[in-house]
C-alpha positions, 0 to 999 in steps of 0.5 A: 142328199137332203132329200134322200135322208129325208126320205129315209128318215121317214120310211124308218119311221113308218116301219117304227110304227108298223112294229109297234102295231103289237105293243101297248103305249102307256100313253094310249092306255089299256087295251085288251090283249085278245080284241088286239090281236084279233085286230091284228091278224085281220090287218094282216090277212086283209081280205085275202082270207074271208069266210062266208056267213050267209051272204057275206064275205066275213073277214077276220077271225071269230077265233080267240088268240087265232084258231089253235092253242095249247090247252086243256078240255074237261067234260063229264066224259074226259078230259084232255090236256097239252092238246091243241083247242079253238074257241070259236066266239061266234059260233061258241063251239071249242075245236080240238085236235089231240093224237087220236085225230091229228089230221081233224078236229073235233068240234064241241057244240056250246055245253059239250065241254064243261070246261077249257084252258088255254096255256099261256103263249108269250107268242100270241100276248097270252101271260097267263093261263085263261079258264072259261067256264060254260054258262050252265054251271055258273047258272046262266041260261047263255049258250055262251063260255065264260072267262074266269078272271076271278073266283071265291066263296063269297064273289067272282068276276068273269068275261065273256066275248062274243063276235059279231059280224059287222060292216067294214067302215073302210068299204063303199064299194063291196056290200057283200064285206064284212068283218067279225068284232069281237066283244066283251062283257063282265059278269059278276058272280053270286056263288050263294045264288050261283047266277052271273049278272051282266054289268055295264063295261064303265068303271061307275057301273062295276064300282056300283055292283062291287061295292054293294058286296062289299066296299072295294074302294081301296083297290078299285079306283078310276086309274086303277080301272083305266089302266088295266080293267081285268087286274082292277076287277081281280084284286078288287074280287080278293079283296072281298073273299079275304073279309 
């Protein structure tokens, strides 16, 4: 009987934390909620659902928050909204389907859409509604889209994942194996110069660049940053659009 409730202890306990895989421990620190979730997904199809690059079998998703969301697109030809859109962080290109083709979805080469949002879906850990904007009207030359964490007349700050295809640490056996990581950088924007400047993923490095716009010190600090980077960056980007 000793052993049997031993046992049994154990397993409520392993399923404890299988459960826990989704939530964010205060005692880990921050984790960004899209690279989690992508995390997720992978550890739940495994290798069971792959896509071919190449050579490689690719585990994994290059999606954002999985292959569909609720949101909106805008072009200089039209804008849809409360559709269905993808953002493919490999391959850069936004996915959609609406009523006027339910059953494909139409794929936009990086630069065909302006503009998208995704509706914020408690489901997939989405809080708040997330605008990226394309590269080219924020002066970048980067095929790329941007996440628009916060904007003003004098500052801004943006995001910018990217997966890359990379080895599976896991695996000695399949050479053929991969899985997509996904990534991200922020980018500082000048609206007088419109041009994004990449700066290094440290709190040191952002501080540097903050605080030669303007001194940030109240609100950027170092557990600030630790905590929860994103909110760090957007009250640090207020504070210098309210002077």
């Amino acid at each position: 009987m000793k052993y049997l409730i031993l046992a049994i202890s154990s397993l409520l306990s392993i399923n404890y934390s299988i459960a826990q895989l989704g939530t964010i421990s205060p005692t880990v620190g921050w984790v960004d909620p899209v690279l989690n979730h992508n995390r997720l997904l992978r550890e739940q199809t495994g290798e069971g659902m792959f896509k071919m690059i190449g050579p490689y079998r690719v585990i994994g998703t290059s999606y954002l928050f999985g292959e569909r969301n609720k949101g909106n697109i805008y072009s200089t030809e039209a804008t849809a909204v409360n559709i269905q859109v993808g953002y493919n962080t490999y391959s850069q290109e936004v996915e959609f389907i609406s009523p006027s083709n339910p059953g494909m979805p139409l794929v936009k080469s990086p630069g065909e859409v302006d503009s998208f949002v995704f509706l914020a879906n408690q489901a997939v850990g989405l809080s708040s509604d997330m605008r990226f904007v394309y590269g080219k009207h924020l002066g970048s030359s980067e095929k790329a889209y941007f996440q628009e964490l916060s904007t003003g007349p004098k500052a801004g700050v943006y995001k910018r994942y990217k997966a890359d295809v990379a080895y599976v640490s896991s695996n000695y056996v399949q050479s053929e194996l991969r899985q997509f990581e996904l990534l991200y950088d922020y980018f500082v924007y000048n609206p007088a110069t419109r041009s994004l400047k990449k700066v290094k993923n440290s709190y040191n490095s952002l501080q540097k660049e903050l605080n030669a716009i303007s001194d940030v010190s109240a609100v950027f600090t170092s557990s600030a940053f630790s905590e929860n980077p994103d909110l760090a960056l957007k009250n640090a980007i207020l504070l210098i659009n309210q002077k």
